[in-house]
N, C-alpha and C positions, 0 to 999 in steps of 0.2 A: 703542498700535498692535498690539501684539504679542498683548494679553489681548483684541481685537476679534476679530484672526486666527484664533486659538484659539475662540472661540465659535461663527464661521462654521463652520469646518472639524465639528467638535461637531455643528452641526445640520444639515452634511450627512450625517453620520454617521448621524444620528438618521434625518433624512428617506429615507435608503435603506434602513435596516433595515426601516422601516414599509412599503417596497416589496417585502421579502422577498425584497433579496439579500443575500446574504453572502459576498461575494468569496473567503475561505480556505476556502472548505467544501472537505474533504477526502473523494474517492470513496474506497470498499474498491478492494484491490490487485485483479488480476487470476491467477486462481487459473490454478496450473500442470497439466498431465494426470497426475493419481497412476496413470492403468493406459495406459501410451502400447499395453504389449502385450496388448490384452485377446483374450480367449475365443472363440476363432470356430465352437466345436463345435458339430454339428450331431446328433441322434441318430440312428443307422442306424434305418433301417424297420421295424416291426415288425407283427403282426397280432396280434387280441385272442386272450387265451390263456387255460385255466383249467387247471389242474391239481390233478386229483384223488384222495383217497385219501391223501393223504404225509404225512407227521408232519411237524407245523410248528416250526420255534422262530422266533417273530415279533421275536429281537432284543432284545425289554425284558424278558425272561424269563420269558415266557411260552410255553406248549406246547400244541401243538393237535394231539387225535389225530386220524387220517381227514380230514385239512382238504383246505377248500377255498380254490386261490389263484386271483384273477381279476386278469388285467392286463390295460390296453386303454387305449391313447394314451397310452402310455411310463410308466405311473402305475399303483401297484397301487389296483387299484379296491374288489375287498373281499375277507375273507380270515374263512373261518367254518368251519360245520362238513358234513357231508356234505349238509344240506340248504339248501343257497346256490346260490341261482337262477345259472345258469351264463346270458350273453347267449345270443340265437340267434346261429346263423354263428362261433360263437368254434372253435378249434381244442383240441380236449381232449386231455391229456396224464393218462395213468393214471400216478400214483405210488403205486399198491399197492406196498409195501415196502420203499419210499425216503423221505427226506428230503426238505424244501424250508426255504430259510433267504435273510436277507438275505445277497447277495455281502458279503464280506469284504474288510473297509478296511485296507490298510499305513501306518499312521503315520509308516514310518519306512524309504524305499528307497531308493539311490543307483541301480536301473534307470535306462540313457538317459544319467546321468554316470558310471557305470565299467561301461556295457556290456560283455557278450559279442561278441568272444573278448575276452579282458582283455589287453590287450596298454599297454605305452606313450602309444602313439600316441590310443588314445581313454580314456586317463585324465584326466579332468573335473573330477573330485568339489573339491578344494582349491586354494585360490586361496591356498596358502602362502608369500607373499610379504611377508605383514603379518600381525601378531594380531590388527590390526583391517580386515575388510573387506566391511562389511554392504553394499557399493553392488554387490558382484557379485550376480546373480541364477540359481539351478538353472537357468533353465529354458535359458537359454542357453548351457546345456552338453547337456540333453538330446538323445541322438539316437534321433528315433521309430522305428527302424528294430531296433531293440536285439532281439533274439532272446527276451529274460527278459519282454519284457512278455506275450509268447502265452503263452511256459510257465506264466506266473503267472496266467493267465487258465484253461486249460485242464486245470493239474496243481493248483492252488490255491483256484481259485471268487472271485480276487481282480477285484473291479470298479471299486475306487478306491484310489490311492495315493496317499501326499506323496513328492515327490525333494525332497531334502534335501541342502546344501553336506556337507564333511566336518565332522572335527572336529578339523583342524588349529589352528581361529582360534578368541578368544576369543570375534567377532565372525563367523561362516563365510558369511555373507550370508542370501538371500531363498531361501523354499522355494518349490513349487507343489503344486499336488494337481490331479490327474487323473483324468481316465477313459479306464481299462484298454482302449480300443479302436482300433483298424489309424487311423492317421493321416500324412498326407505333411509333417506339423508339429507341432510341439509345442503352437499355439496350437489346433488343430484339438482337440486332447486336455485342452487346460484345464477343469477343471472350473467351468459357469457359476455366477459369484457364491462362488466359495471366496473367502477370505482369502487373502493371502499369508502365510506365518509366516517367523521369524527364527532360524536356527541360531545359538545359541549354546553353547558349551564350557566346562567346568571341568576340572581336573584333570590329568591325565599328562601330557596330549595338546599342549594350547601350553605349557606349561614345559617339555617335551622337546624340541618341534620350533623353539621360537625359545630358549632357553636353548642348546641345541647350540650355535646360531650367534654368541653370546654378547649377545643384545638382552634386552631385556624382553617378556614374564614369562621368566622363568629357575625361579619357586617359584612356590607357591600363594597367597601373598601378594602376589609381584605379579603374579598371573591378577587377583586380586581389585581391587587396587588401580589398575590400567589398566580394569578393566572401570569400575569406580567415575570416573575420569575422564574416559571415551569418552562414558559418559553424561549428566553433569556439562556436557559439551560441545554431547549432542543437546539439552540443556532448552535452552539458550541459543539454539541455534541456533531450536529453536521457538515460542521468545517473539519473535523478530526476526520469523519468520515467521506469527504469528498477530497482530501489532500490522500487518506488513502487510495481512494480510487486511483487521483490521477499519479502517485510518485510511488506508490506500492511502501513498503516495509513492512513493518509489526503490525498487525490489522487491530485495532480499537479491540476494549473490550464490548462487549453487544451489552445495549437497556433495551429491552422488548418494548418497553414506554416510549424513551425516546427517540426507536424506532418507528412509531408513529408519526409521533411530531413531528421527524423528521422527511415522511413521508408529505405533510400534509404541508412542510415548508418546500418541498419540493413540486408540489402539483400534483402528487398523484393522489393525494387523500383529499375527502371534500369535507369543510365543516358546515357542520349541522349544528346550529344554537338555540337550544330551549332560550326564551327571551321573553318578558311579556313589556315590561316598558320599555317605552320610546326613550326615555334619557339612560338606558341603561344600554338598548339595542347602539346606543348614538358612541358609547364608551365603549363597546366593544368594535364597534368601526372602526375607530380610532386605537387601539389594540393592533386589531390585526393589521393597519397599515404602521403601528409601530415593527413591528416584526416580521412583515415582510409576507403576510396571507392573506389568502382572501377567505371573506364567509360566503358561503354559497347560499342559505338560506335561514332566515328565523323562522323557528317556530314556534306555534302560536301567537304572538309577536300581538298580542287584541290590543297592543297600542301602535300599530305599525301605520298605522291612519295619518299620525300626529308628523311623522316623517316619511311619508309616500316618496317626497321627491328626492331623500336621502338616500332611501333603498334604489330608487332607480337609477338617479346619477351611479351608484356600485356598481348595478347589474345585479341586485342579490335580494334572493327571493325571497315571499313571506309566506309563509303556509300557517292557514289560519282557522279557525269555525265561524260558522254564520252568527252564531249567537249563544255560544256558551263561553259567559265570564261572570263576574262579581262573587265566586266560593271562597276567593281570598285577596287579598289588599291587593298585591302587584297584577289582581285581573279585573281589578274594580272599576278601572275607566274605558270598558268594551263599549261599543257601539255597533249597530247591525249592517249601518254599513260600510264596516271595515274593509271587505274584499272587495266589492268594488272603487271603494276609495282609491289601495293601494293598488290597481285594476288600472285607474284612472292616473297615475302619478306622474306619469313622464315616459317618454322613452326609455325605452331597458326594465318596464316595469314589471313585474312577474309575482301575481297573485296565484295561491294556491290553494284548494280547500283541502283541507288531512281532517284525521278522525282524533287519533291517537286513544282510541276505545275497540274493544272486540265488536260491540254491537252498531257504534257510527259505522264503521268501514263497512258494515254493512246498507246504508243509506248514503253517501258519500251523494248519487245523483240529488235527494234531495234536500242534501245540506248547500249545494250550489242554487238549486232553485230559489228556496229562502233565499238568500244574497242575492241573487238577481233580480227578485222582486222587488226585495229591499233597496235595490239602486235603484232599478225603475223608477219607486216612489219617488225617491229625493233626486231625481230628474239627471243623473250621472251618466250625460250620453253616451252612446255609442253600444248600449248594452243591450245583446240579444242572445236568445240563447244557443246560438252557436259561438258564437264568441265567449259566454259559462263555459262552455264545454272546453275550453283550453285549461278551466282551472284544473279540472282532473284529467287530462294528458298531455298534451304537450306543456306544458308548465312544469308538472311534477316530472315529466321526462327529462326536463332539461338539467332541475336542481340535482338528478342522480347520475347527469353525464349519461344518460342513453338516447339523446332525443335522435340521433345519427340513427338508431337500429327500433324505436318506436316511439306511441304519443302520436303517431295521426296516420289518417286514413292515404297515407302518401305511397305510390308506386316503390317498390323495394324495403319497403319498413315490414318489419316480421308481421304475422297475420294474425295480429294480437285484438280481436275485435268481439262486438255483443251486439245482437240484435235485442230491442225491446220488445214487448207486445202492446205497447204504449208511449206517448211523448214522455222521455226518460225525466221528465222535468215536472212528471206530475206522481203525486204519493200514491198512484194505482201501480203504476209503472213496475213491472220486475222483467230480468232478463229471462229470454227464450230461450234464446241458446248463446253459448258464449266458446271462441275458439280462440285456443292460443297455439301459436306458431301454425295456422293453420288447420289444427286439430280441433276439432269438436270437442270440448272437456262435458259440457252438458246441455243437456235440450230436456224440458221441462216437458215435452212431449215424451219420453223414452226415460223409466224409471232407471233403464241400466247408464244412465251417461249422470247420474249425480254421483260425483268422487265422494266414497265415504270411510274414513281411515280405518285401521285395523281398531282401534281404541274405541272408537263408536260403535264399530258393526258388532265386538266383541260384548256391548254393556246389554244386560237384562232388560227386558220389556216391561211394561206394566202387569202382573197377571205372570209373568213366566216367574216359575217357581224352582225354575234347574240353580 
């Protein structure tokens, strides 16, 4: 009776399958929004432009005398030499005895999280409550109103930056990158299709500020060994969430944290590593190829010299200063010429100059000069200054994953550019006029084209008594 039972059952079994159904089929899970705060920027106005006559540096190290730049519908359209068809109706700009260069990228700014005035009350930048806290995000610290972002526009030729957490944590959260331009929001300023990147820290900075309080890391070992666990943590948590994906059921519970992580074990997060020494940059290499990441670039990195051909063989950048170290032990063994060094290291080598100050990002042209000099001296060939000129664009463009939409003066790259009134390489040098996406944002000739926030335009004068 029992082995009858069994047989029926069996061939209804059979007979349904041959119907083509399958009662347990499992749907994929339903995917969650990775960018709930996406990009709303829009590009200011612009009209087609040509300017001519300027000495070029196109960014990839190249030099063009007498050039001609054309831009026209936010995009440099072509870029030659005195005999390039200018459109009819375009607006001609003579740079007999100036410069023209791609705007210059800050890899590395806390603008908008420790604004002007610096006071308390708008101190952003660290979310020093944990060693680990990748679920916080810059951008919601940023405030568009910050005074440093004109200066840097206007004293600097600065057209895109990252803001970046501190480097309080081992983990400091989620960066953005931007464009340099007057916004009533941070998301108005997003740069469209950037990456987010990942601050992370090695070194003084969390074994001083949670070792003080008596937790972990307290040493360098255990920065490393909690960083080595956090991670440990985000694979896991990504195999839960990638089985959901593909076989669907109960969907995971959400860690806003290790949805980073998990972001950044996926490729679409890029890490950024506060880092000063060479054997510590050398152990965090070795990290992330325990776990399955890459670093995209160190920062500061003033021992990045001592392993030049380490960071190159990766592909991963150093973004550095010319010559600001020795204020504390792990920046004590700098040398000036560090960016060319690591300039010089090998194929895949990618030097960077950053500020990481409101007032550098202001000089960024010549904090590359120094360095350039600097190799010059100690005879580090191949070094001129359009070839510098890669440290501030296309270098910094590539460690943010934009270098595909800017970073050089290339046909179809957005029209993110500054002319000088000067060789940008010398401390006379300030920008003229500086356009992004094409638009005009300011011309040192025309009071009305210097962007100045509602916060500024709003503060009392010397002598105003209202």
């Amino acid at each position: 009776m029992l082995r009858t039972a069994g047989i029926a059952v069996l061939a209804a079994a059979i007979l349904t399958g041959c119907a083509g159904v399958i009662p347990d089929k499992k749907r994929p899970g339903v995917r969650i929004n990775e960018d709930p705060f996406a990009s709303t920027y829009a590009p200011y106005p612009g009209v087609p432009t040509a300017i001519r006559g300027a000495t070029a540096f196109d960014g990839l190290g190249g030099r063009i005398d007498n050039a001609t730049v054309i831009l026209a519908d936010g995009k440099v359209q072509a870029v030659g030499g005195p005999d390039l068809a200018v459109p009819a109706g375009a607006q001609v700009i003579d740079g007999t005895g100036k410069f023209v260069t791609p705007g210059i990228i800050d890899v590395h700014s806390h603008l908008g999280d420790y604004p002007s005035p610096g006071v308390e009350s708008l101190s952003d930048g660290n979310e020093a409550t944990s060693p680990v806290r990748p679920e916080v995000w810059a951008e919601h610290s940023v405030w568009p109103q910050d005074p440093g972002f004109s200066r840097a526009l206007v004293n600097g030729g600065i057209t895109a930056l990252q803001i970046l957490p501190g480097s309080a944590n081992l983990f400091g959260g989620r960066s953005v990158t931007l464009k340099n331009v007057p916004s009533r929001t941070v998301q108005g300023m997003k740069f469209p299709g950037a990456p987010y990147g990942l601050k992370m820290a090695c070194g003084e900075n969390p074994k001083r500020v949670y070792g003080s309080k008596g937790n972990m890391p307290g040493t360098r070992m255990g920065n490393v060994a909690l960083t080595r666990q956090t991670w440990a943590k985000a694979q896991a948590y990504k195999r839960k969430w990638d089985a959901y994906y593909k076989n669907g059921g109960t969907m995971p519970e959400r860690d806003l944290a290790m949805d980073t992580l998990r972001g950044v074990l996926a490729g679409r997060i890029l890490v950024h590593n506060h880092c000063y020494r060479a054997d510590e940059m050398a152990n965090m290499i070795d990290v992330a190829r325990e776990f399955g990441y890459k670093i995209t670039a160190f920062h500061h990195a003033v021992e990045a010299y001592k392993i030049a051909d380490l960071l190159a063989a990766d592909g991963i950048c150093a973004a550095m200063w010319a010559d600001w170290y020795g204020f504390k032990m792990e920046a004590y063994d700098g040398i000036k010429e560090n960016i060319p060094l690591v300039h010089n290291g090998g194929s895949g080598s990618c030097a960077i100059v950053h500020s990481d100050d409101p007032n550098g990002i202001q000089r960024l042209n010549q904090e590359a000069a120094k360095a350039l000099a600097d190799g010059q001296r100690a005879g580090i060939p191949g070094l001129t200054e359009a070839v510098a000129w890669t440290w501030l664009s296309a270098n910094p463009a590539r460690a943010l994953g934009i270098f595909d939409k800017t970073g050089s003066l290339s046909p179809g790259k957005m029209g993110d550019v500054v002319l000088w009134n000067a060789n940008p390489f010398s401390i006379y040098a300030r920008p003229e006029r500086v356009w992004i996406d094409g638009a005009l944002l300011y011309d040192a000739n025309d009071p009305k084209r210097r962007p100045v926030s509602d916060f500024e335009l709003g503060q009392p004068g010397e002598g105003d008594t209202k």
